[in-house]
Each structure stands twice: as C-alpha cells, then as structure tokens.
C-alpha positions as CSV (number, residue, x, y, z in Angstrom):
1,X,0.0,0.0,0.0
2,X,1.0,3.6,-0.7
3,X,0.1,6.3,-0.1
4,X,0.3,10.0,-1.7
5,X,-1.5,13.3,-1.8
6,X,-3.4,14.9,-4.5
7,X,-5.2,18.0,-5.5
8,X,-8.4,18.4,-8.2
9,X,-8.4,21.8,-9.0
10,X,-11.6,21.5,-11.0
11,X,-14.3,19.5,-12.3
12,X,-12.5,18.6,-15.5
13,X,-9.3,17.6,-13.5
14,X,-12.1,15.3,-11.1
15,X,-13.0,13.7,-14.2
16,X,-9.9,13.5,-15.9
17,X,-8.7,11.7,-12.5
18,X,-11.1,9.4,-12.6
19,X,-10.5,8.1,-16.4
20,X,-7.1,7.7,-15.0
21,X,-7.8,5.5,-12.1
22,X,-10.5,3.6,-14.0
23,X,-7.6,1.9,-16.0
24,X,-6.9,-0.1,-12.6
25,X,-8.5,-2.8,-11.3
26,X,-6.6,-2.1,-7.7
27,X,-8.3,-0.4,-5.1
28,X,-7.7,2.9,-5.0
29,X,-9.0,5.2,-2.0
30,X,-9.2,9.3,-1.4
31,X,-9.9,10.6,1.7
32,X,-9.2,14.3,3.9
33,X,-6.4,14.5,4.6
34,X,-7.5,14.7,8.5
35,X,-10.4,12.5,8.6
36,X,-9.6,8.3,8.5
37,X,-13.1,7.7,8.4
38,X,-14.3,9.7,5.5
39,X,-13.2,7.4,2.3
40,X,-14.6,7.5,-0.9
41,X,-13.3,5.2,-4.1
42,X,-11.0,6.9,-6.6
43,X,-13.4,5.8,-9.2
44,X,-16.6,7.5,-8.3
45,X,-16.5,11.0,-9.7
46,X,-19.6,11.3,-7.3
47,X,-17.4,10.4,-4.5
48,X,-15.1,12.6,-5.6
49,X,-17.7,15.6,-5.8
50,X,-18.7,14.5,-1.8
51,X,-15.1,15.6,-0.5
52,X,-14.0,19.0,-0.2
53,X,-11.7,19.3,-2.9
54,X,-10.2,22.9,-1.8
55,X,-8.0,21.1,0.2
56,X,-5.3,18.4,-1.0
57,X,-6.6,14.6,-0.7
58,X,-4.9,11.7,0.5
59,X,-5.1,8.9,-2.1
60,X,-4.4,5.3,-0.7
61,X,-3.3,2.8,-3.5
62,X,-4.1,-0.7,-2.3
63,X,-1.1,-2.5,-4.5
64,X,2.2,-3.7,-3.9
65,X,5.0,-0.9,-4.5
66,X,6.2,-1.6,-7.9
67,X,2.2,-1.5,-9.3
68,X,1.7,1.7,-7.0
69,X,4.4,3.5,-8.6
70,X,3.1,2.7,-11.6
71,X,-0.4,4.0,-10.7
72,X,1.3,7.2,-9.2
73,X,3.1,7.8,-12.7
74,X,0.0,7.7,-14.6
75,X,-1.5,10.4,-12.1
76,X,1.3,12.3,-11.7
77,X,-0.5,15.2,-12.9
78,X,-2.6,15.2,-9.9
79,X,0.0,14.3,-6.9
80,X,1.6,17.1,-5.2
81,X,4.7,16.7,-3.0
C-alpha cells in the first residue's frame, strides 16, 4: 500500500482523475487528509464531488510498490509533494 496526496483543482481535473484511475482494477482510496473515516473510491466522480476538494486529498493505492508507482506515474498530474 502507498500512499500519496493529490489535488483536483476542478471539475474537469475530477473527471480527468477518474478516467485515469479507472484503468486499474486495484483499489484505490481518497480521503481528507485529517479524517480516517471519511473514504470514498478513486473511481466515483460522485465520491469525488462528496469531498471537499479545496484542500489536498490523500489517495491510498491498495497494491504492492512496484504497481503503485506505476499508478502514481499515470497520475502524476494530480500528486503534489
């Protein structure tokens, strides 16, 4: 498992994140950043849209590490250091 933040700007970059995660079959969880309790699936643009999205998101990626980096490349427009 890894873990990583991210930040959706906007609508489009919601649903330009999810055709992303969409390619993967692994599970792939965002949730505040503050809140362990509050998780939604990185597939759900409806999810996505229940989150506040002003603030960065922590995205869990439920695969071993050479498959999560792999995930993280493909998003790479979305993860912030």
């Amino acid at each position: 498992m890894k873990e990583v933040k991210v930040f959706l700007h906007s609508m489009e970059e919601i649903q330009s994140f999810v055709a992303v995660t969409s390619k993967f079959p692994e599970k792939l969880d965002l949730m505040p950043q503050d809140d362990e309790f509050t998780r939604v699936s990185g597939k759900s643009v409806m999810g996505i849209f229940s989150l506040d999205c002003s603030h960065p998101l922590l995205l869990r990626i439920h695969a071993d590490d050479a498959r999560a980096e792999e995930i993280c490349t493909a998003l790479k427009a979305f993860v912030i250091a």
